[in-house]
C-alpha positions in Angstrom: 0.0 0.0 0.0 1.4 3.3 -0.8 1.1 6.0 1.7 -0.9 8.8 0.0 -0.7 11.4 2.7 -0.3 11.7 6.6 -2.3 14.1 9.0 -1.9 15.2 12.7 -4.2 17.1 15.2 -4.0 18.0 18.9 -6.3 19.8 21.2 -5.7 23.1 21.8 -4.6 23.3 25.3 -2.0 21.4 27.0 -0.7 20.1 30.8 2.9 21.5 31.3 5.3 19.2 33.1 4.8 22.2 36.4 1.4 21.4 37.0 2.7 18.3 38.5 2.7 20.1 42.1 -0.9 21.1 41.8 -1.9 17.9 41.0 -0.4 15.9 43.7 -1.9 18.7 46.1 -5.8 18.5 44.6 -6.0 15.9 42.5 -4.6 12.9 44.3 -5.8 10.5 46.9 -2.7 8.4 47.3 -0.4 8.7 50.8 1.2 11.3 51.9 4.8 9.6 50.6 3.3 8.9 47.4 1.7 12.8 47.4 5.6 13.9 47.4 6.6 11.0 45.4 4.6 12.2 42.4 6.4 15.4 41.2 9.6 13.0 41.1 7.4 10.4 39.4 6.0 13.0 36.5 9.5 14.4 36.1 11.5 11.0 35.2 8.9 10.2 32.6 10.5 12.9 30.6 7.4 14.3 29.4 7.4 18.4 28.9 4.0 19.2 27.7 0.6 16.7 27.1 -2.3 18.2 25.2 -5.7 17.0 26.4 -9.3 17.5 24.8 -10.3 18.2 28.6 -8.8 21.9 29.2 -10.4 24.8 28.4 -7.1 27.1 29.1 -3.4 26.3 29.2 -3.2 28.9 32.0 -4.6 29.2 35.7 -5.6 26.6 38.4 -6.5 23.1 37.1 -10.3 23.1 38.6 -10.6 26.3 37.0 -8.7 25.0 33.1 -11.4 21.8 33.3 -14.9 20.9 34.4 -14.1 16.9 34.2 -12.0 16.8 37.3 -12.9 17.9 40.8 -10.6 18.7 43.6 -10.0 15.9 45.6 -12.4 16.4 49.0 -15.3 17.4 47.0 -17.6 15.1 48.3 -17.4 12.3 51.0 -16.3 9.5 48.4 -15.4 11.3 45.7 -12.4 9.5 43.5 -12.9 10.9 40.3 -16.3 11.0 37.8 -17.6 8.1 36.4 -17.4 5.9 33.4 -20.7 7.8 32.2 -19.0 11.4 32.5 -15.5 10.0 30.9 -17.4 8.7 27.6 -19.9 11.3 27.4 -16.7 13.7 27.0 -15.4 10.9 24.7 -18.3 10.9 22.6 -18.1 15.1 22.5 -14.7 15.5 21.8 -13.2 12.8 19.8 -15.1 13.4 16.6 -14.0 17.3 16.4 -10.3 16.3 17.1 -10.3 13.3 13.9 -12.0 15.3 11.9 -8.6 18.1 11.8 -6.5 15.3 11.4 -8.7 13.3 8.4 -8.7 17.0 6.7 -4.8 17.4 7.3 -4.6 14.0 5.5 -6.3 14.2 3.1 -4.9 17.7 1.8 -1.4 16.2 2.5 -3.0 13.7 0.0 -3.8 15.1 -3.1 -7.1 13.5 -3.8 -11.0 14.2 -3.1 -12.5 12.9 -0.2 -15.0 11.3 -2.8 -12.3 9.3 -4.0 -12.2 7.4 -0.3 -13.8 3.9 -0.6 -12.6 2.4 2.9 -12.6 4.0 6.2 -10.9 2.4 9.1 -10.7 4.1 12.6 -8.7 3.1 15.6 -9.7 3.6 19.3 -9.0 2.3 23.1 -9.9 5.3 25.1 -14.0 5.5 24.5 -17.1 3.8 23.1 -19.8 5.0 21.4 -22.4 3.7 18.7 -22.4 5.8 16.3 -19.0 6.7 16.5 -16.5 9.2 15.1 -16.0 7.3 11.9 -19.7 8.4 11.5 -18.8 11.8 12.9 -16.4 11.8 9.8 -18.7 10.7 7.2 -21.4 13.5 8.1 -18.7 16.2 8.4 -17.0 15.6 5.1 -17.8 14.9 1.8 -16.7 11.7 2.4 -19.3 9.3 0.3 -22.5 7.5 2.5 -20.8 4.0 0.6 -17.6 4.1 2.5 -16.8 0.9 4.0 -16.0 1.1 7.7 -13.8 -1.2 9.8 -13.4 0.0 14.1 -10.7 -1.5 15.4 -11.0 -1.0 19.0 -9.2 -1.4 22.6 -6.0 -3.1 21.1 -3.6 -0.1 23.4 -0.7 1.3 22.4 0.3 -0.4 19.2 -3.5 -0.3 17.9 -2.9 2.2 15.1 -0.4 -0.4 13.3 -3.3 -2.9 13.3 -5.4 -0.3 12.0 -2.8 -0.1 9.1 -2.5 -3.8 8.8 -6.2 -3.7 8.2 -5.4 -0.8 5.7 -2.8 -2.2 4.2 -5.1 -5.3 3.4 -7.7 -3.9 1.8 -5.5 -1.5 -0.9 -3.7 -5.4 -2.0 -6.7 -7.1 -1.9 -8.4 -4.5 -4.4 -6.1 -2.1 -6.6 -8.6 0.8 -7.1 -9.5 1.2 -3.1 -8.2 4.0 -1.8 -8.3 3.8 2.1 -7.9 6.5 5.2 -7.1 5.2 8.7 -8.3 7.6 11.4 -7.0 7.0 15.1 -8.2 9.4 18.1 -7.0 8.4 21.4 -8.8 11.0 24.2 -6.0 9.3 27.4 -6.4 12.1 29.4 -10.2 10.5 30.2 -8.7 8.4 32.3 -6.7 9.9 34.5 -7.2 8.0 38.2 -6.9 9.5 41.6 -5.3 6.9 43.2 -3.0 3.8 43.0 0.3 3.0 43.4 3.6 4.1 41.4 2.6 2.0 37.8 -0.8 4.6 38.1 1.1 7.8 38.5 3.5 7.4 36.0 0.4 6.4 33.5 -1.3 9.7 34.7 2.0 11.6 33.7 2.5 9.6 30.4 -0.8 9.8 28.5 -2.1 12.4 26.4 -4.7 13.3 23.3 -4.0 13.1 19.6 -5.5 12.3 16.6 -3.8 10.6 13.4 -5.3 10.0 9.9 -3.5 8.3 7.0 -4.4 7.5 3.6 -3.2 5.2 1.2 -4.1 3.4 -2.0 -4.1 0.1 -4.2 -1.8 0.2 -7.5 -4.6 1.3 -9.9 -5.6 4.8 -7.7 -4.8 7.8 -10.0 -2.9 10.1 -7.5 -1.4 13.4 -7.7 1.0 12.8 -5.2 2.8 10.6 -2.8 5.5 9.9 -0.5 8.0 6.8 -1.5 6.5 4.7 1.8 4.8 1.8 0.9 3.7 -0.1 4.0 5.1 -3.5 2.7 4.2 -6.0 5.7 3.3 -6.7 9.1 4.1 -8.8 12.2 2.5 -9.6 15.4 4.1 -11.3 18.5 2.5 -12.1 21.6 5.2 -13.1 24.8 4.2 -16.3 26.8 2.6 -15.8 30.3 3.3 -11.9 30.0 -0.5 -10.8 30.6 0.0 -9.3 33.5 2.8 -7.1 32.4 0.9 -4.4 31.3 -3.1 -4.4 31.4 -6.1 -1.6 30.1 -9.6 -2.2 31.9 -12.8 -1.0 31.8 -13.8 0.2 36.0 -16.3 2.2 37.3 -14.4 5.1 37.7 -12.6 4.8 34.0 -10.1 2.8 32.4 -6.9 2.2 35.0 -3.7 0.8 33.4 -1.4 -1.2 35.1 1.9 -1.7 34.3 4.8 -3.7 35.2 8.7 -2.6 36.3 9.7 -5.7 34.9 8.6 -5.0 31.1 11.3 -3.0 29.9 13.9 -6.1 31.0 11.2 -8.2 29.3 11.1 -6.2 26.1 14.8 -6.3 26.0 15.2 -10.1 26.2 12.3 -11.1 24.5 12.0 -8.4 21.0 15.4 -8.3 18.9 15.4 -12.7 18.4 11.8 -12.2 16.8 12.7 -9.1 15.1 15.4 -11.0 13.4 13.4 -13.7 12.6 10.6 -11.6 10.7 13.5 -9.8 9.0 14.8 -12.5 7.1 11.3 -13.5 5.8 12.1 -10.5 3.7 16.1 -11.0 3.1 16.6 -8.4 5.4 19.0 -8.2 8.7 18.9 -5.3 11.6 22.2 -3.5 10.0 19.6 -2.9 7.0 16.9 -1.0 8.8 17.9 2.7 8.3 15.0 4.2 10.4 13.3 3.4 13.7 9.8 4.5 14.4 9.0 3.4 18.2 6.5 4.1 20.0 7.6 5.4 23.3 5.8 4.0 25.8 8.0 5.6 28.6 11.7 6.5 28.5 12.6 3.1 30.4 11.2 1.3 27.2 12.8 3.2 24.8 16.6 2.7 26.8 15.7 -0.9 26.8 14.7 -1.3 22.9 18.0 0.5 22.2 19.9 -1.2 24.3 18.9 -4.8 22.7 18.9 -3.3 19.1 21.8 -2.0 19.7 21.6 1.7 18.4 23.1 5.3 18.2 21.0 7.8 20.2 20.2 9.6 16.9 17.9 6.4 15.9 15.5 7.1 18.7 15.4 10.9 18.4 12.2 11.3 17.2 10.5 8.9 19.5 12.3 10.8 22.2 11.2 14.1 21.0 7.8 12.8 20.8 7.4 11.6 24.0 8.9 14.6 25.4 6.9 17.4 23.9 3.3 15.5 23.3 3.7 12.7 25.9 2.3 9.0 24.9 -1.0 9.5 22.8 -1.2 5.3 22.6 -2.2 4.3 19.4 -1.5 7.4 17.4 1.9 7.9 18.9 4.2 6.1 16.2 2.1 8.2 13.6 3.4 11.6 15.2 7.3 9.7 14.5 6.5 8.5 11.0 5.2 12.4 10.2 8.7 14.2 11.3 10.2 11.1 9.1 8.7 11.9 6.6 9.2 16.0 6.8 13.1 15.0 7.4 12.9 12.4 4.3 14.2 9.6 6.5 15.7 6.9 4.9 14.6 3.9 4.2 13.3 1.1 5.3 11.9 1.9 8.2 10.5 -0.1 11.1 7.7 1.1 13.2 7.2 -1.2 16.5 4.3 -0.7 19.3 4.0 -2.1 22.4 0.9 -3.5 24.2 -1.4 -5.7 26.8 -0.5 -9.2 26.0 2.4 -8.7 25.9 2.1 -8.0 22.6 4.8 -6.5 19.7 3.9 -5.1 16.9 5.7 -4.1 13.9 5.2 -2.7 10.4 8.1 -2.4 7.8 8.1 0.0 5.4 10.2 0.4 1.7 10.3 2.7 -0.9 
């Protein structure tokens, strides 16, 4: 599948990494050594700035920036709203936020909206029926005949099986063209208490919205980047569910995840990565571009470390995650576009990490 175009969109207003103080002051019901463990939490996770749907203001007190999130002590049991309040702001806000990215796209594109005959959309952060794919198809002139595909609560490395699914459909039929829409709305979730694995997923995850388009052989196109999103790879580790986990509670979806995954990824990804490599003649040395998905800074060391890279391979992960936090399965999207504005070489390999534990990976030629 040739890749068409590529689009981004962020909320307006973002969480700077000093609002860590006020948060462990008013919106946190852990101990009094996790309240000061917190700030030192948020700051390791190297994350400057996260943009969330939620805020109305990038400026001024928290309660006053939001109307999601009460101070803690604002009623007897109070721990946060409910799973009702999270996807009713799901259901709100996600729509608006794909529908800038789906328009950055398909301008980056080069062809009409009417020319889309497959729409696949990527999600783990809400639930609704109808959804934002038929937000999209009401707000554009996208055509009532589109085909749709959800893929939903996969985590992190979801937008790569969105493009699997993507990728799919332009081989199995020439003259499809196809746009892959993921919105992930993390900052719905943010919990109020828990231990050390919760607090460094409040300071991790963030809002963003990706959309991609691509096209079978036969599409008549204007324009195009030289990626062609060539194959795809899954691999789940033995007895590693409890590593990392994404469930549905009453008060929102709480993560959990694991000190012992980064040592786990490290072991367990570059055999399997060299493995899938040679199904296409390929060996690690020929990879020339890394798009990973930074699911916290300890990941990233460890990927590195069993790859055995330069710093400068990891940049733009590390940029990434520094200045728009983890926005799950959009994430390695937000890599791929400043690869492609740099005219990184290729091939490149995009990897995602997620519950299961699962890799997965998409190479990409010219």
């Amino acid at each position: 599948m040739r890749i068409l175009g590529l689009g981004t969109a962020l909320p307006e207003h973002a969480y700077q990494l000093e609002d860590r103080f006020e948060i462990a002051e008013h919106f946190f019901l852990g101990t009094e050594r996790e309240r000061k463990l917190l700030p030192v939490l948020y700051e390791r996770t190297g994350v400057k700035r996260r943009f969330s749907a939620v805020l109305n203001s990038s400026e001024g007190p928290l309660s006053e920036r939001q109307t999601l999130y009460l101070p803690r002590g604002s009623g007897p049991e109070y721990a946060g709203p409910s799973i009702t309040q999270r996807m009713e702001f799901f259901e709100e806000l996600s729509g608006p936020l794909a529908l800038q990215a789906v328009r950055n796209a398909i301008a980056d594109s080069g062809i009409s909206p009417e020319q889309i005959t497959h729409l696949v959309t990527v999600s783990c952060t809400g639930f609704s029926a109808p959804g934002f794919d038929l937000y999209l198809l009401r707000e554009t002139p996208l055509l009532p005949s589109v085909q749709r595909t959800h893929v939903g609560f996969m985590g992190c490395h979801g937008g790569l099986n969105g493009l699997r699914v993507a990728r799919a459909i332009a081989e199995s039929d020439p003259n499809a063209s196809v746009l892959l829409c993921a919105t992930e709305l993390c900052s719905l979730h943010y919990q109020y208490q828990g231990g050390a694995d919760q607090i460094v997923s409040n300071a991790l995850f963030a809002d963003g919205s990706i959309a991609l388009v691509g096209a079978g052989q036969a599409v008549q196109r204007s324009k195009s980047t030289s990626w062609i999103a060539k194959d795809s790879a899954s691999h789940v580790i033995p007895e590693s569910d409890d590593m990392m986990t994404w469930k549905v509670r009453k008060l929102g979806f709480e993560m959990s995840l694991s000190p012992k995954l980064p040592q786990l990824i490290e072991e367990q990804v570059r055999p399997w990565l060299e493995g899938w490599l040679a199904e296409h003649q390929l060996q690690l040395d020929d990879i020339k571009s890394w798009a990973v998905h930074p699911g916290g800074p300890r990941i990233l060391s460890s990927f590195q470390k069993a790859m055995q890279l330069p710093d400068e391979a990891l940049a733009h992960s590390r940029y990434v995650l520094q200045n728009f936090g983890n926005m799950s399965s959009t994430t390695v999207f937000f890599i791929i576009q400043r690869m492609l504005e740099e005219q990184s070489q290729l091939p490149c390999l995009s990897i995602g990490f997620g519950p299961g534990i699962t890799i997965e990976a998409a190479l990409f030629i010219d």
